[in-house]
SEPAKOL-580350 format. One record per atom (N, C-alpha, C): x, y, z. Coordinates in steps of 0.05 Angstrom, whole numbers, plus 5000, padded with zeros to 4 digits. Layout:
<nodes>
XYZ
...
</nodes>
This chain:
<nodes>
966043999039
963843939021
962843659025
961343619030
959143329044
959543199008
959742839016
960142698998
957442748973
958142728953
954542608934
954242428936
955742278941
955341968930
953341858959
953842018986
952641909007
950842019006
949942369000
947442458997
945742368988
945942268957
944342088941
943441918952
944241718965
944241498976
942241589004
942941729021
939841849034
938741949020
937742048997
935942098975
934341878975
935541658968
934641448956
932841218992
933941209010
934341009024
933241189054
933341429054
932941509082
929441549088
929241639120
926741769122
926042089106
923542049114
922442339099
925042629117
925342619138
927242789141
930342739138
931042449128
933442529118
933142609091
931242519077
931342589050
931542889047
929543059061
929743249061
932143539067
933443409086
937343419095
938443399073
937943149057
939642949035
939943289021
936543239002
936543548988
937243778992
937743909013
937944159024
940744109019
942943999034
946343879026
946543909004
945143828979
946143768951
944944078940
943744168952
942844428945
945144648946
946044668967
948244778982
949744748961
950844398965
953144328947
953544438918
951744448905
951644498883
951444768877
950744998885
951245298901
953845398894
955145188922
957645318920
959645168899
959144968886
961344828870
960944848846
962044738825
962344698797
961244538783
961644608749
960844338733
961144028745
962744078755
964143708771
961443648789
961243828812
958243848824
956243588809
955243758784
952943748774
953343498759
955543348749
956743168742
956242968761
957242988792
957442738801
954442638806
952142918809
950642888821
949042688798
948742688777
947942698757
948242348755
951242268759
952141978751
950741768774
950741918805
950341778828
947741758822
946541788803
942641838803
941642058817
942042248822
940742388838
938342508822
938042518792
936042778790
933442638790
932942368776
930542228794
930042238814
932142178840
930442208866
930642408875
931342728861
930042988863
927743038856
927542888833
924842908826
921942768834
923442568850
920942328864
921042518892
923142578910
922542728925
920442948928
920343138902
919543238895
916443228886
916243038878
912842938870
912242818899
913042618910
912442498937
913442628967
914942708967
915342878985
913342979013
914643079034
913643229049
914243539041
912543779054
913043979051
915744069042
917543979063
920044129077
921643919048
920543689042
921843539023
922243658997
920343748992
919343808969
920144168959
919644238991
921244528977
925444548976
926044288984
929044268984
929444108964
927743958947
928343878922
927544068898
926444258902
925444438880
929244658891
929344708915
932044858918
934544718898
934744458901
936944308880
936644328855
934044228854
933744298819
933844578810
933144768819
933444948818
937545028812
938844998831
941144998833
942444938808
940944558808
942044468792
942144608750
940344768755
938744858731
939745118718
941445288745
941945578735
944145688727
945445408713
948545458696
948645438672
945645558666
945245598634
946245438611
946245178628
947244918608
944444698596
944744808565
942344628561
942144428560
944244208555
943744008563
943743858598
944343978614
942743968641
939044018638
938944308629
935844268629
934244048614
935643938589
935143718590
934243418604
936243418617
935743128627
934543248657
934343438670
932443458692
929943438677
929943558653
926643498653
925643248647
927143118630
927342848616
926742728647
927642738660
926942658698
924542698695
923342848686
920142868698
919343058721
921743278715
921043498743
919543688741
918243718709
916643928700
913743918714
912043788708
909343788724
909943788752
911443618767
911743668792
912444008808
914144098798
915144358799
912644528791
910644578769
908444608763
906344678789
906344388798
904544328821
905644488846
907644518854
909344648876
908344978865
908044998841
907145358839
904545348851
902845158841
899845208857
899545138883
900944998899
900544918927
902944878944
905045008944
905944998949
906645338974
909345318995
908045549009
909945758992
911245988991
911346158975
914646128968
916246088994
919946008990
919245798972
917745518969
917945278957
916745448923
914645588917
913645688899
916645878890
917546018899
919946138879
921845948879
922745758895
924345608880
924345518853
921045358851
919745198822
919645428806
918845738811
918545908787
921645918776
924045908793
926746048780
928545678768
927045538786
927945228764
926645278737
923445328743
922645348713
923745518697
925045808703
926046088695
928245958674
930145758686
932345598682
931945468661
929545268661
929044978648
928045118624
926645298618
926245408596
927545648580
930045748590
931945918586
932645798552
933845578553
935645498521
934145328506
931645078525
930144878510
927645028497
927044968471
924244948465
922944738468
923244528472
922144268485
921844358504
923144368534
922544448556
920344728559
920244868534
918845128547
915644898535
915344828510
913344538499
912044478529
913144328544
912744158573
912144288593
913544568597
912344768621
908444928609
907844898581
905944978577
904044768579
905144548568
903744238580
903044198598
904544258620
904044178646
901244318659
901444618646
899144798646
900945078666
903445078661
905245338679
903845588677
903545698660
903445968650
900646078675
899145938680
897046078695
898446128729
899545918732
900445928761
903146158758
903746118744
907046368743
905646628737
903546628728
902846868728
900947008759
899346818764
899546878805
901146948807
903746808807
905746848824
906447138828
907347208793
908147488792
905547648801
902847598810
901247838819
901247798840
901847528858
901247578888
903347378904
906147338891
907547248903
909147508922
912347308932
914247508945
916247608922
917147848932
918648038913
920447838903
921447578906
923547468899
922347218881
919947088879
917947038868
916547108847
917247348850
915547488826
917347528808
920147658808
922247658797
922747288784
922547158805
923546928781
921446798774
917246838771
915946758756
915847018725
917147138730
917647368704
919947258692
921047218705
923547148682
922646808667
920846638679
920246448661
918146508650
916746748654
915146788629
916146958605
918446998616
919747228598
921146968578
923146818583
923946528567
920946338561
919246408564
916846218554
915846388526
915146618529
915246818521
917146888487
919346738482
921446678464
919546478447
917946298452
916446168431
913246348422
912946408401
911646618387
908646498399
907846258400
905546188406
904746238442
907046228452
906946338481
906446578486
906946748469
905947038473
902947038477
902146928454
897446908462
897446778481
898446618489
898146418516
898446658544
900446738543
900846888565
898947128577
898547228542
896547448540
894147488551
892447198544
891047078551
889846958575
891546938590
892846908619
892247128640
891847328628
892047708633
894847658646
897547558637
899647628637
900447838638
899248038621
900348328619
900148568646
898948498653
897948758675
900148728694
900648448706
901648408723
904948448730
905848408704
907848458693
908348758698
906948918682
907149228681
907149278715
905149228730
905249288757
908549288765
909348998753
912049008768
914049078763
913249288733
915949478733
916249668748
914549748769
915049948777
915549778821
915749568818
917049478843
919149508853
920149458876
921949598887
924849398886
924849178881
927049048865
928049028842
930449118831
931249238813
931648928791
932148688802
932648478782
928548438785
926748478795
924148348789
923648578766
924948838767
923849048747
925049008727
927448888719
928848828697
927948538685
926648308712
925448118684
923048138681
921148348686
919048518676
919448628649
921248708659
921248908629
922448668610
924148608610
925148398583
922348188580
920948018602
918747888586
916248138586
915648268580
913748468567
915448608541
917748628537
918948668503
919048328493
919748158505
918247878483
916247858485
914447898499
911147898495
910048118465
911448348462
910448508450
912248438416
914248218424
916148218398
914148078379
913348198357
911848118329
908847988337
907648188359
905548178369
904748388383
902248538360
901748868354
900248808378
898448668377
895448598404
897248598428
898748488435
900748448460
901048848463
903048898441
904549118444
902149408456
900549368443
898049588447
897649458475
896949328486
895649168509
897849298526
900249248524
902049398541
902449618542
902349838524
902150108526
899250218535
896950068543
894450078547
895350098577
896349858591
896549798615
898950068630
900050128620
902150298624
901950598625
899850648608
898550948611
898451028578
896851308589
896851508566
899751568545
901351598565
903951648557
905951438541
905251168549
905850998537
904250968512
902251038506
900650888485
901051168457
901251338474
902151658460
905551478439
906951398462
909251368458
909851108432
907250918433
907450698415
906650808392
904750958392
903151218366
905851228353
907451388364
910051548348
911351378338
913251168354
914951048347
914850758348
913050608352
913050358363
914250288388
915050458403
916650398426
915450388442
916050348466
915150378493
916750358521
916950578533
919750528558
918050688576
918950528601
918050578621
920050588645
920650828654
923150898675
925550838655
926250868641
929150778615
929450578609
926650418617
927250018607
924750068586
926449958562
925449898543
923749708547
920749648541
919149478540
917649388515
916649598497
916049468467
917849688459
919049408430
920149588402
919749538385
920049728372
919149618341
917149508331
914249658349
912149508337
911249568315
908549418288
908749448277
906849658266
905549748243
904350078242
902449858250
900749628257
898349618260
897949598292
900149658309
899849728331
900549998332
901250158320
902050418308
898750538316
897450498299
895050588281
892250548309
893450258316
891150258334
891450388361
894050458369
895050668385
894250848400
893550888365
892551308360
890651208353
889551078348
885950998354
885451128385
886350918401
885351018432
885851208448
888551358432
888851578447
887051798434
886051778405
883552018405
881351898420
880351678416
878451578431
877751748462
880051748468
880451808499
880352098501
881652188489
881052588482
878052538477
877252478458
873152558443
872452568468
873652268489
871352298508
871652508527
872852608526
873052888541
870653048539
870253018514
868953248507
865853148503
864353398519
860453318511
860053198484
857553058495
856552858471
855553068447
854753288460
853053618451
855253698432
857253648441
860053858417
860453628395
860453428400
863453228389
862753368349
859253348345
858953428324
860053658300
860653788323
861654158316
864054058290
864054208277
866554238257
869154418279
868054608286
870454758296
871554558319
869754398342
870154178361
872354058345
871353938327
872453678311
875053758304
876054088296
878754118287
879954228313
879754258343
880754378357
881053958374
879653798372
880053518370
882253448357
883553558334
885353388309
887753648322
887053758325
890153958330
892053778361
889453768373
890453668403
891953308396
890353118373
890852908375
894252938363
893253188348
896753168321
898953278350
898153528370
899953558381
901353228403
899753058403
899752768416
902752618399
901452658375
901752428360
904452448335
</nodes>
């Protein structure tokens, strides 16, 4: 295992390609090792000049300091996500989703995935920075491994109730749904969990997702508030006013079936209510 104390120190002191070595080593390092790891790295200074790396950087710099922080980020310790962000790695990481090439872009989505996992301050700062638009690209036109970890920080962004309209807003939803049905089984699972916090105590979300999902889904929110798609739960427990508006669109969608010439008919109208009740 390569020293920290010397890595840092090319962090701090080297060219643009040792720095970039420096990062990639402490990346590694931190991978394969322990709390102690993240400890030494932590005392030697390193997460500033991850993070200056990171904002100043060359390419190759910049996607091996988003790999550490990252690293450094995914031992579900909140006070680590703390003080990386307290570093100032949030906007930079941010910026790496919009311009960055697509390995450096899933790094910053699954650091962010991390940094906003336990903080509500940190998820505060990833909406600050302006995240939510770029993570949501990601999940529509990133790589399968990309998309999986800009879902999962919208799925932990998603945990603060005001992030749900944000995301929504975003057209978060579609893209999401698309990716439950992708061919990686962890991008389909943090699909589905951030589209059930999107829809948690948010009827507009919940309908929006059984809209995007089909007939069958929106049939399915009618009945029960639920919504599953392939056996992953996606909305529950919504409330009757996503209930109600439901089965609004699914007669909607039957009438239109039918000529503008009939809809009037009484007999139309009850062979309409038999078909919506057999729905509903």
């Amino acid at each position: 295992m390569a020293e920290i104390g010397w890595l840092v120190r090319a962090l701090r002191e080297g060219d643009d390609a040792a720095k970039a070595a420096a990062a990639q080593a402490l990346a590694i390092n931190i991978a394969r090792g322990d709390a102690a790891i993240r400890v030494r790295v932590r005392i030697a200074g390193g997460f500033p000049l991850l993070v200056e790396l990171l904002r100043d950087g060359d390419a190759e710099g910049k996607q091996f300091a988003a790999m550490a922080l990252r690293n450094l980020a995914a031992y579900n310790n909140a006070a680590i996500e703390v003080l990386i962000a307290e570093a100032g790695s949030i906007p930079p990481l941010v910026d790496l989703l919009r311009n960055g090439h697509m390995l450096a872009k899933c790094h910053a989505a699954a650091a962010l995935c991390s940094l906003a996992r336990n903080t509500a301050a940190n998820r505060v700062l990833i909406v600050e920075a302006g995240g939510i638009a770029p993570l949501v690209e990601v999940v529509r036109n990133g790589s399968p491994d990309a998309k999986g970890a800009a879902a999962g920080a919208l799925c932990n962004l998603a945990y603060a109730e005001a992030n749900r309209v944000l995301i929504a807003e975003a057209s978060g939803v579609t893209p999401l749904v698309q990716l439950l049905r992708d061919e990686s089984v962890k991008a389909k699972a943090e699909a589905a969990m951030a589209l059930r916090n999107l829809a948690l105590n948010n009827d507009a979300n919940a309908v929006t997702i059984a809209a995007a999902v089909g007939l069958e889904a929106l049939v399915q929110l009618a009945r029960g508030g639920r919504v599953t798609v392939d056996d992953r739960l996606v909305v529950r427990n919504a409330g009757i006013a996503a209930k109600r508006k439901a089965a609004l669109i699914v007669a909607a969608l039957l009438r239109a079936c039918v000529p503008d010439e009939l809809r009037s008919r009484v007999d139309v109208q009850d062979v309409i209510r038999d078909i919506i009740a057999s729905y509903l």
